[in-house]
DRENZA-424754 format. One record per residue: residue in three letters; y, x, z of N, C-alpha, C in turn. Coordinates in steps of 0.05 Angstrom, whole numbers, plus 32768, in hexadecimal, padded with zeros to 4 digits. Example, Ala and Ser with C-alpha at 12.3 -4.5 7.8 and 13.67 -1.06 7.14 Angstrom:
<pts>
ALA7F8E8108809C7FA680F6809C7FBE8108809C SER7FD38101808E7FEB8111808F80018102809D 
</pts>
This chain:
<pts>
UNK7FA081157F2B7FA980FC7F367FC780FE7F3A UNK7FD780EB7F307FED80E97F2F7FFE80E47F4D UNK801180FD7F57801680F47F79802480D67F74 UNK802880CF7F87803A80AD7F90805480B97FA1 UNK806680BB7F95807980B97FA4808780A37FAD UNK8091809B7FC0809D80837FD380B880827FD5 UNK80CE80827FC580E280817FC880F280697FD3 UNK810080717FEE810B80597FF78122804B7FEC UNK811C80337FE0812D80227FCB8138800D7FDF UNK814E80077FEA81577FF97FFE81657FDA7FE3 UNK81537FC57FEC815B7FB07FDF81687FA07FEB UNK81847FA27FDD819C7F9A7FED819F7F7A7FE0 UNK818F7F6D7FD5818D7F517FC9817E7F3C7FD8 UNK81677F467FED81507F3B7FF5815E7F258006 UNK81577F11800681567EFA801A81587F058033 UNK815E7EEB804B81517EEA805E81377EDA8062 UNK81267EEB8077810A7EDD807681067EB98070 UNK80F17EBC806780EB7E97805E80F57E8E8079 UNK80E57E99809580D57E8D80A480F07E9180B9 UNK81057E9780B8811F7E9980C3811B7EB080DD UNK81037ECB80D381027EDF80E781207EF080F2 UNK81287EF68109813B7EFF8109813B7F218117 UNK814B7F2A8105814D7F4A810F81477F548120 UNK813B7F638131813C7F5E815781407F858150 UNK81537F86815E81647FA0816681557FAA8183 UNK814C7FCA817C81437FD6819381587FD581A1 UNK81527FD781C181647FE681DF816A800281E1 UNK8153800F81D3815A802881DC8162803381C2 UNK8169802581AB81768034818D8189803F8197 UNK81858052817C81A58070818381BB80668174 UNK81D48062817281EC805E816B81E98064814A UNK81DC807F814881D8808B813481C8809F812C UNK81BE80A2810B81A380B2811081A080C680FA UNK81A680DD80FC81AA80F080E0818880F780D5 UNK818980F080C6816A80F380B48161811280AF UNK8144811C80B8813D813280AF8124813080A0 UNK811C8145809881148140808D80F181428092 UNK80E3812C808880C58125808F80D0810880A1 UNK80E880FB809D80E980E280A380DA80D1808F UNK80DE80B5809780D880A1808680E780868091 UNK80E98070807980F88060807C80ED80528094 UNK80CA804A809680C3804580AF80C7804C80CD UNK80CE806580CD80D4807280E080EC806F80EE UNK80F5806B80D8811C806980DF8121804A80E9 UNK8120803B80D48115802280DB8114801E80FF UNK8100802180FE80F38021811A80FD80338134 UNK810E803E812B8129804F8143813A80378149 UNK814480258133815080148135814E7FF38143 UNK81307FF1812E81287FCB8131810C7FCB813E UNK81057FC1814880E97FB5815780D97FAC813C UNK80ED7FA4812C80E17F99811080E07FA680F8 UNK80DE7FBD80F780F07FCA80DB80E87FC480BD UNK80CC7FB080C080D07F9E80A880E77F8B809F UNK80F77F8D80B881117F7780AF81297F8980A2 UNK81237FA280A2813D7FBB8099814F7FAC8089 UNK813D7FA18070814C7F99804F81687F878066 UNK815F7F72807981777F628081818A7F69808E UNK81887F82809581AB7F8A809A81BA7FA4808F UNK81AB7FB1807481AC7FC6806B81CB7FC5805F UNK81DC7FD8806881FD7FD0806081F97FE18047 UNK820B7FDB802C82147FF4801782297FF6801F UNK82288012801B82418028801D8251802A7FFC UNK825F801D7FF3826880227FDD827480377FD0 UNK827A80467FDD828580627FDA826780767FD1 UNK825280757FD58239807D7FCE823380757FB2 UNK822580877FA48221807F7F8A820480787F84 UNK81EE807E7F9E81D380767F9D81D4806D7FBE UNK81DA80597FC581C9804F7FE181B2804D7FDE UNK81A780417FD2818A80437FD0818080577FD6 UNK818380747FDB816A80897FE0817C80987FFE UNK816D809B800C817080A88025816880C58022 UNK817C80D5802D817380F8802E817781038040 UNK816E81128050816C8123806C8189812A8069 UNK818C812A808081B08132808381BD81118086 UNK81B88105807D81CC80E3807C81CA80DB8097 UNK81E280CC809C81D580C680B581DD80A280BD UNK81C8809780C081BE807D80C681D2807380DE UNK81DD806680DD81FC805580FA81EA803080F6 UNK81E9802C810A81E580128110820780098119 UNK820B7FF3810782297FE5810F82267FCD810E UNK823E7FC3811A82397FA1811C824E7F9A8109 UNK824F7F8780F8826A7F7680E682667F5780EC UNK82797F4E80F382787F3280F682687F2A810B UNK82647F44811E824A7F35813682317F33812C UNK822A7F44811682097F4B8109820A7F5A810A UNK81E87F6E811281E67F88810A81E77F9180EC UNK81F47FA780E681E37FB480C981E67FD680D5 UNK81D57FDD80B881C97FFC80BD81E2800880AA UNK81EA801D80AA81F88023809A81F6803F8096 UNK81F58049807B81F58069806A820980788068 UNK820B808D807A822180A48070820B80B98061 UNK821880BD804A820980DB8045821380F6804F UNK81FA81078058820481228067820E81368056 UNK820E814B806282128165805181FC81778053 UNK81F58179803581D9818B804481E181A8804D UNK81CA81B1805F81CE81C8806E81C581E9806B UNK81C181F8807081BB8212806881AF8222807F UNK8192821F80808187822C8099818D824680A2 UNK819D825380AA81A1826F80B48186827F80C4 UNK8189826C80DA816D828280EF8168826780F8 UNK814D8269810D8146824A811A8157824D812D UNK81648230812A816D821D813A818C82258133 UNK818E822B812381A8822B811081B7822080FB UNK81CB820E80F181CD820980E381F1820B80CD UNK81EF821280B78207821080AD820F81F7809D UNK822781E7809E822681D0808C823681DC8075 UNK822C81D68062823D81E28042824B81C88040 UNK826681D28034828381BB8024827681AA800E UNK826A81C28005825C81B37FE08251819D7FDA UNK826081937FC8824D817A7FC58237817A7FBF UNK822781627FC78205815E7FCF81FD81567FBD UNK81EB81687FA981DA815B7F9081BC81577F9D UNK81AA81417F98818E81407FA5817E812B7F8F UNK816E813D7F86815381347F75814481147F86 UNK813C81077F77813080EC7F80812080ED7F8D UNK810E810C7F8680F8810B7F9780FA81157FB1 UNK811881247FB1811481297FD08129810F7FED UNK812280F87FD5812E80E57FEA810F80EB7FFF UNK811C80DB8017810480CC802880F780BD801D UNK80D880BA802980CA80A7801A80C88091802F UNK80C38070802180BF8059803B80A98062804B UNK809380688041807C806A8054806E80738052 UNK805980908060804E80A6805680318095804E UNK802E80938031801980878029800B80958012 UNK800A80AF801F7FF780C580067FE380CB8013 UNK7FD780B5802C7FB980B580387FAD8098801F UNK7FB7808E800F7FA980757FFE7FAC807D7FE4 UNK7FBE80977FE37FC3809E7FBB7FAB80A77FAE UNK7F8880A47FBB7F78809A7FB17F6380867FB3 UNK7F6C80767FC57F6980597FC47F7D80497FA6 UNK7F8D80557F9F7FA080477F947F95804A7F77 UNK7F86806A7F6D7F7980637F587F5380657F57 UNK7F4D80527F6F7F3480537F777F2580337F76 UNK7F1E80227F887F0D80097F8D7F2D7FFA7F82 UNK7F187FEC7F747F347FC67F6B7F227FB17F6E UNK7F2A7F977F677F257F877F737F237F7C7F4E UNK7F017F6E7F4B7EFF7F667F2C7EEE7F487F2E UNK7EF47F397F197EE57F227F107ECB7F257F07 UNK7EC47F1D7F067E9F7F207F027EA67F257EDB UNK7EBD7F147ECE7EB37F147EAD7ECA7F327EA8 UNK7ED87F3B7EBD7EE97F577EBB7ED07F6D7EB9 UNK7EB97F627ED27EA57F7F7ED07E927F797EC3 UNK7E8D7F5D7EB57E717F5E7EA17E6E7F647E8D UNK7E8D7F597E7E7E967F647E657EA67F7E7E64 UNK7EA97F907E787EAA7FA97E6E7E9D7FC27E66 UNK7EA57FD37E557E937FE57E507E897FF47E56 UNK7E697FFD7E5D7E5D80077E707E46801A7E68 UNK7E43802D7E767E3E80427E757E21804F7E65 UNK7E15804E7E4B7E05804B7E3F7DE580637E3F UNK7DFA807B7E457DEA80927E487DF380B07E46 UNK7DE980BC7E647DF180D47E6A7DEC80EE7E50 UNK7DFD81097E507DF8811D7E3B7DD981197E44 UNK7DD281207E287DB2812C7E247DA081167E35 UNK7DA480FA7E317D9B80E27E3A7D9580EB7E59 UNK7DAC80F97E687DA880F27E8C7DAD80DB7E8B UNK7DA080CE7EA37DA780BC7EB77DBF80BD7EC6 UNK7DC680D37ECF7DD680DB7EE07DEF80EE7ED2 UNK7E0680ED7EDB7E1F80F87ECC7E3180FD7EE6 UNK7E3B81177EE17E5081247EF97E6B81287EE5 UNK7E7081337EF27E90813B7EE57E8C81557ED5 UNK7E9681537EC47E9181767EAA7E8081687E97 UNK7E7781567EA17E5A81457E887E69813F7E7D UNK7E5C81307E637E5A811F7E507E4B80FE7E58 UNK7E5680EB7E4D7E4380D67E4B7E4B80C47E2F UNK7E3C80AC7E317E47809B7E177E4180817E24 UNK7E5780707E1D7E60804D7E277E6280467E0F UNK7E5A80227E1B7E5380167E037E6680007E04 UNK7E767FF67DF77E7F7FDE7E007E957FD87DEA UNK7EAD7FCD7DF17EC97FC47DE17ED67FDF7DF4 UNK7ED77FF67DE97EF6800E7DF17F0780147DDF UNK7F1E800B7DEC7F3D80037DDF7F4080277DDA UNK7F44802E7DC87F4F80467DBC7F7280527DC3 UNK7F7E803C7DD47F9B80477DDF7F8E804A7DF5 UNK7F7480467E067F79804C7E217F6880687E26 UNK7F7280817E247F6580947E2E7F5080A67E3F UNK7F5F80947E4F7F4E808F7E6D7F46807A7E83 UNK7F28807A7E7C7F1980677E8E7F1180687EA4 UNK7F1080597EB37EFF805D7ECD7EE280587ED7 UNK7ED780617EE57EB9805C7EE27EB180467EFC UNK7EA580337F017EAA80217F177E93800E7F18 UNK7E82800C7F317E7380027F367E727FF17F42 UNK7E5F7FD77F4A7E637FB87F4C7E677FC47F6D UNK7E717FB97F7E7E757FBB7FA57E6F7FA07FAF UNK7E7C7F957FBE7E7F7F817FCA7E807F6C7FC5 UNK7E797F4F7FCC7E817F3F7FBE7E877F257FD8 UNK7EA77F1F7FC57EBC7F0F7FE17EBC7EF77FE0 UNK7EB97EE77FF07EC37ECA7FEF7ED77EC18006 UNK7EE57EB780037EFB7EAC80157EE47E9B8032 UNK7EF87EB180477EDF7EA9805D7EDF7E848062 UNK7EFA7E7A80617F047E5780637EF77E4A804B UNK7F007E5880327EF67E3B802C7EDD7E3F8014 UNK7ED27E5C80187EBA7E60800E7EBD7E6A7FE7 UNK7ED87E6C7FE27EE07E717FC37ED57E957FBE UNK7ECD7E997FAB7ECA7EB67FA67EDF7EBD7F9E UNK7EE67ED17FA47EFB7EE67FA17EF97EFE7F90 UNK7EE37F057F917EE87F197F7B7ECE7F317F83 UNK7ECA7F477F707EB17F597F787ECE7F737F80 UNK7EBE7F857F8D7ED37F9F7F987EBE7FB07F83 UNK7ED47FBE7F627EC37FC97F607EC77FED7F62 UNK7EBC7FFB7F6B7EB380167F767EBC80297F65 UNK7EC580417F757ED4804F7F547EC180647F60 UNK7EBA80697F477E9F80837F457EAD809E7F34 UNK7EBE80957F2C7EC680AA7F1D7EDD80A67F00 UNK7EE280B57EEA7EF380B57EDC7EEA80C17EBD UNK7EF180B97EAA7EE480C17E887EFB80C47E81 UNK7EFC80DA7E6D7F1480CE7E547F0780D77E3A UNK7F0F80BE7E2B7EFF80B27E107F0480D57DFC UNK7EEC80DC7DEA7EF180F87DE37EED80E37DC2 UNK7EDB80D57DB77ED180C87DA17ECC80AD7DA2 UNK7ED7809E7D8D7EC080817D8A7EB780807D79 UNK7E9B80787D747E91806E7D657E7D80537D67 UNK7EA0803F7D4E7E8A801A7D527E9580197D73 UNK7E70800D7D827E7E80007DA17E74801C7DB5 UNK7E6C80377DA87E6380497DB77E78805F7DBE UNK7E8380657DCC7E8E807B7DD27E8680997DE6 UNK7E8980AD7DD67E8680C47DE97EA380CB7DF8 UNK7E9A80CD7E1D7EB480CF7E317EA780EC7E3A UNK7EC180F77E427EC1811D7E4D7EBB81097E71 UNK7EB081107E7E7EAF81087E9E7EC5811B7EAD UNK7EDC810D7EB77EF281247EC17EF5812B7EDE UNK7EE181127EE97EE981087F057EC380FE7F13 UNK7EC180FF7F287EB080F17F2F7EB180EE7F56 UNK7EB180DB7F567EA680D37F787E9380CF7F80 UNK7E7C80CE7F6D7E5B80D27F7A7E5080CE7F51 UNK7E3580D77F517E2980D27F417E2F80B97F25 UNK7E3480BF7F167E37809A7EFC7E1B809D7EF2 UNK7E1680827EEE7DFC807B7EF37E0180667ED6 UNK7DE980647ECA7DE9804E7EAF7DF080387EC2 UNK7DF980287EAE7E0680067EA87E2680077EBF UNK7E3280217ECC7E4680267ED27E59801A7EC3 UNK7E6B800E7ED47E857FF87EBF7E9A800E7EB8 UNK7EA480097EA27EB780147E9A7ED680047E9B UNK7EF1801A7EAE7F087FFE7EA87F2380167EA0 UNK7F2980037E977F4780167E937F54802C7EAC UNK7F5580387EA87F5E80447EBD7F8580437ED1 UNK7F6F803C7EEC7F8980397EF87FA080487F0A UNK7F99805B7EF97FAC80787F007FCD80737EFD UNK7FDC80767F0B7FFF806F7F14800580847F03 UNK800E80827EF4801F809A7EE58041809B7EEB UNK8045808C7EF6806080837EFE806780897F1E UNK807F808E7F1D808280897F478088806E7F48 UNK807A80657F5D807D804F7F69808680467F7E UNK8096802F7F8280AE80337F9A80A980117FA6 UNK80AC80127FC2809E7FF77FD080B07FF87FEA UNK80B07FE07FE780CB7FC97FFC80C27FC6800E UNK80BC7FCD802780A57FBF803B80BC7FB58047 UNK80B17F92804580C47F81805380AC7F698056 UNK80BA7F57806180A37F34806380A27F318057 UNK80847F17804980817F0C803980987EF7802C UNK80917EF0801880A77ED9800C80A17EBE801E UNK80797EC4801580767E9C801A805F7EA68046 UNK80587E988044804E7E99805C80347E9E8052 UNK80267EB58064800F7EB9805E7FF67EB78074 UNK7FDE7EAE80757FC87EAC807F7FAF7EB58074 UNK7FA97ED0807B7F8A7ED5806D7F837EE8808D UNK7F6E7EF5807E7F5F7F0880957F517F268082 UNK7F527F3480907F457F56808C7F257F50807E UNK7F237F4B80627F0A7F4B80577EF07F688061 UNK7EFD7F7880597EF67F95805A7F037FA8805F UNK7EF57FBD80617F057FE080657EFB7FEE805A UNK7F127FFD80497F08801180327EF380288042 UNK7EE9803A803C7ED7804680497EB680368054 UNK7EB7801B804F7EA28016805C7E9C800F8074 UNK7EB1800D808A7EB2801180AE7EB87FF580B0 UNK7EAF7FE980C57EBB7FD480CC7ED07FD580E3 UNK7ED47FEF80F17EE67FE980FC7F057FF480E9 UNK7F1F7FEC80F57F397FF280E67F4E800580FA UNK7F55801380EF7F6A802480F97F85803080ED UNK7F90803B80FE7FB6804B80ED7FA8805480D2 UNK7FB5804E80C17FB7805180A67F98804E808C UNK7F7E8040809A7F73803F808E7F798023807A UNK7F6C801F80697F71800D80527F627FF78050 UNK7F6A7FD5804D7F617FC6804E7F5F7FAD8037 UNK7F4C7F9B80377F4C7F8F801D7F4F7F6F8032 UNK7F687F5E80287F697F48803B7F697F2F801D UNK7F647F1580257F617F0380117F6B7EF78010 UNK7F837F0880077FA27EF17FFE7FAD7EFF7FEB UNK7FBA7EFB7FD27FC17F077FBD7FDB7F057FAA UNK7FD87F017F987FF07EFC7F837FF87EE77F84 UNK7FE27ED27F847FE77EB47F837FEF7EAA7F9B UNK7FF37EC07FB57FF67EB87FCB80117EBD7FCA UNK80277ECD7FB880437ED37FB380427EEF7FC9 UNK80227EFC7FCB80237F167FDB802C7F297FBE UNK80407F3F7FD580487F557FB8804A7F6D7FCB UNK80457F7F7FB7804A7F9E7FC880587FAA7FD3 UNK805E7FB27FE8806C7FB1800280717F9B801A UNK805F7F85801480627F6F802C80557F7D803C UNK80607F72805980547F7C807480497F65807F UNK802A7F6F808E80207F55809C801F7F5F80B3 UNK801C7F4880C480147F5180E27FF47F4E80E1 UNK7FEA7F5B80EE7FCA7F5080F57FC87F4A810F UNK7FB77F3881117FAE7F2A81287F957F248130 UNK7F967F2981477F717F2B81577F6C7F118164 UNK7F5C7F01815B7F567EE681607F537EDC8183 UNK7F637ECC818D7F5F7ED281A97F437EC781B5 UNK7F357ECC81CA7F1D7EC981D37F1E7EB281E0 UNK7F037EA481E07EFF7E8481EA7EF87E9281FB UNK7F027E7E82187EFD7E87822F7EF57E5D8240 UNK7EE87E6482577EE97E4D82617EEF7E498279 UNK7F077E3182777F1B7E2082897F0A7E2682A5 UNK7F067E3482B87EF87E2282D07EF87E0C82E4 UNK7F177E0882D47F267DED82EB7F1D7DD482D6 UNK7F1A7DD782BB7F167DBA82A77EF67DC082A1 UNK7EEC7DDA82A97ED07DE282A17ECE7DDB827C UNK7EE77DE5826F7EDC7DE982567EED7DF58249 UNK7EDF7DF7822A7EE57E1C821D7F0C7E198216 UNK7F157E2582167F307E2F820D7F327E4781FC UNK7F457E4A81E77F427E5B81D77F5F7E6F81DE UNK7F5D7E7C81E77F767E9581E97F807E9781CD UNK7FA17E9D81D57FB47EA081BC7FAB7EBE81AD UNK7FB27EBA81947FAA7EC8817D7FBC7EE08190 UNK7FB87EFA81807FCA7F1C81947FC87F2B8182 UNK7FE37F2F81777FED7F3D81657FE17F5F8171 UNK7FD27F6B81547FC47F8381617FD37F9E814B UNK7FE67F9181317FEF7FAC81217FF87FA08106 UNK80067FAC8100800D7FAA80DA80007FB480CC UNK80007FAC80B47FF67FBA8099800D7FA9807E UNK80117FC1807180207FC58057801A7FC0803B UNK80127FA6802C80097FA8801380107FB08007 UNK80037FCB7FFA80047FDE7FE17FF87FD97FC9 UNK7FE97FC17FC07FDF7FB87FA37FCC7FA27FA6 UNK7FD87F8C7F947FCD7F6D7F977FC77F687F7B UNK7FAC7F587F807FA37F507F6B7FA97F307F6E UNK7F9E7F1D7F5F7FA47F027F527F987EF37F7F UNK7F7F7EF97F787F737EED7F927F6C7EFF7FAD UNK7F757F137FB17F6E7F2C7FC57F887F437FC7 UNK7F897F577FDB7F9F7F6D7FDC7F987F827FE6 UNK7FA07F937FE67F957FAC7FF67FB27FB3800C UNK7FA47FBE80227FC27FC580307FC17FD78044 UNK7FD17FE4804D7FC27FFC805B7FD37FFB8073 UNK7FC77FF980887FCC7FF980A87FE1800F80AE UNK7FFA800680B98015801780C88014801E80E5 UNK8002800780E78001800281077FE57FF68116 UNK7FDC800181277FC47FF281337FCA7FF78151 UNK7FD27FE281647FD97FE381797FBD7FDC818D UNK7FA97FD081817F917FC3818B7F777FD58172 UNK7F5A7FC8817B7F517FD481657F4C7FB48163 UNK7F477FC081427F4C7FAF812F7F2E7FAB8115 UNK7F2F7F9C81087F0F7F9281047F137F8680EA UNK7F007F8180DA7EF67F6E80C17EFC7F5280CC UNK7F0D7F4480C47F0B7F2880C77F227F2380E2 UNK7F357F3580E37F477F2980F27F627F1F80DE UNK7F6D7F0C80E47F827F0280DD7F987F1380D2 UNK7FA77F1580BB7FBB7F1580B67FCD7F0180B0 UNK7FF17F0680BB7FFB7EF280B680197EF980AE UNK802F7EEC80B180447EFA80A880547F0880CA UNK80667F1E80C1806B7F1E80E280797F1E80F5 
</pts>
């Protein structure tokens, strides 16, 4: 499985929010903040702003730098004001030379540093197999694909080291398939539209022969047992690093927490969530939502009738991959506990 690295790409182009949110600057921020290392852009962020999804809007370039975009232990982070606005601003450090603990030497030399050892935005190698695991499919994505015909030596059952043979249309550039079974099936809780099936990743093939619509696959991977009429899909393995903005949405968003990966209905710090708002909703990877816990009807005793308490912001979550009608997003924050069917919104 291919790692995900998170390189923090500071987009110095982005708007200000649709919704005219404004920066809100901590009390107790430090003047300034030298980066070590096992930071993250979140982290830092959040030394600074109450908001640190709003970072992108006061991120200063340093022109004298030849990559602002990547942050490296040693730099150190100055909150300044220009014109009576805050911005954040990048000095790069000098890296250092550990002698004994609690020692340090600064070297003259100039600072060469590989991409990968920037900071990353947000430690999200608790989902790098969610990321090539459950997606979100159309009923004619999983009917018409090709599915799983019969285990070596006609098993039923196929593990990883096996053999099996699929029957269907397999594209001969795609190597590797995934094995995925039908899950859940969503409809928009308002206005009753299906959304889509969640389908199950069981495991992983790569194509060894075709023959016609039959193919023999080597089994490379498995998450429980593959079982006949198992869907077959291209496989959605990241071969690439991938790098994500967490900032607000573009357009205004309203959905709620369909599910939780694992099965649980309850939600917590960093588990993963499937909410029903998507591509077509102008959601993209790295929006931040707030979630919200529906407030409780209570009743008036002076009018003797029901009242509904204000909605209470209970945590964020981060979309990491959107499909056409659904998203997946994985919780930063849970200040309350948190549930299937609470509100997300922008924040």
């Amino acid at each position: 499985m291919k790692k995900l690295f998170l390189g923090l790409a500071a987009s110095l182009v982005l708007c200000a929010s649709a919704f005219g949110e404004d920066v809100q600057i901590r009390s107790d921020r430090p003047d300034s903040y030298r980066v070590i290392e096992g930071d993250t852009l979140w982290d830092i962020s959040g030394k600074f702003l109450e908001n640190p999804w709003m970072w992108p809007e006061i991120w200063q370039v340093n022109p004298q730098i030849d990559n602002p975009h990547l942050i490296y232990p040693g730099d150190i982070i100055s909150l300044v004001y220009m014109d009576g606005k805050p911005r954040l601003n990048i000095e790069r450090g000098q890296p250092t030379t550990r002698l004994s603990p609690g020692t340090e030497k600064l070297s003259p030399k100039i600072r060469y540093q590989p991409v990968a050892a920037a900071i990353p935005a947000i430690p999200l190698d608790a989902i790098n197999s969610f990321l090539t695991g459950s997606r979100i499919v159309m009923p004619n994505e999983y009917n018409d694909a090709p599915y799983v015909l019969a285990g070596e030596d006609g098993r039923l059952i196929t593990g990883a080291g096996d053999h099996l043979y699929a029957r269907g249309e397999i594209d001969p550039n795609v190597p590797v398939y995934g094995i995925y079974r039908k899950g859940k099936s969503f409809k928009d809780p308002e206005t009753g539209e299906f959304l889509g099936y969640q389908a199950l990743d069981i495991g992983a093939v790569r194509v060894a022969a075709i023959d016609g619509d039959i193919a023999t696959m080597d089994v490379t991977r498995t998450t429980q047992e593959i079982l006949i009429e198992d869907r077959l899909l291209p496989s959605a393995d990241r071969s690439v690093a991938s790098t994500f903005y967490p900032k607000a949405p573009e357009q205004e968003i309203n959905g709620v927490i369909m599910t939780v990966e694992g099965g649980v209905t309850q939600v917590g710090r960093m588990n993963v969530v499937a909410i029903n708002r998507g591509m077509r909703d102008s959601l993209q990877a790295g929006d931040i939502l707030a979630i919200m816990k529906s407030g409780k009807v209570v009743r008036d005793r002076v009018t003797n009738k029901p009242v509904k308490l204000p909605d209470e912001r209970a945590g964020l979550l981060m979309v990491f991959r959107t499909f056409e009608k659904m998203s997946f997003g994985i919780v930063l924050d849970a200040e309350k506990p948190l549930a299937i069917n609470d509100k997300v919104v922008n924040p």
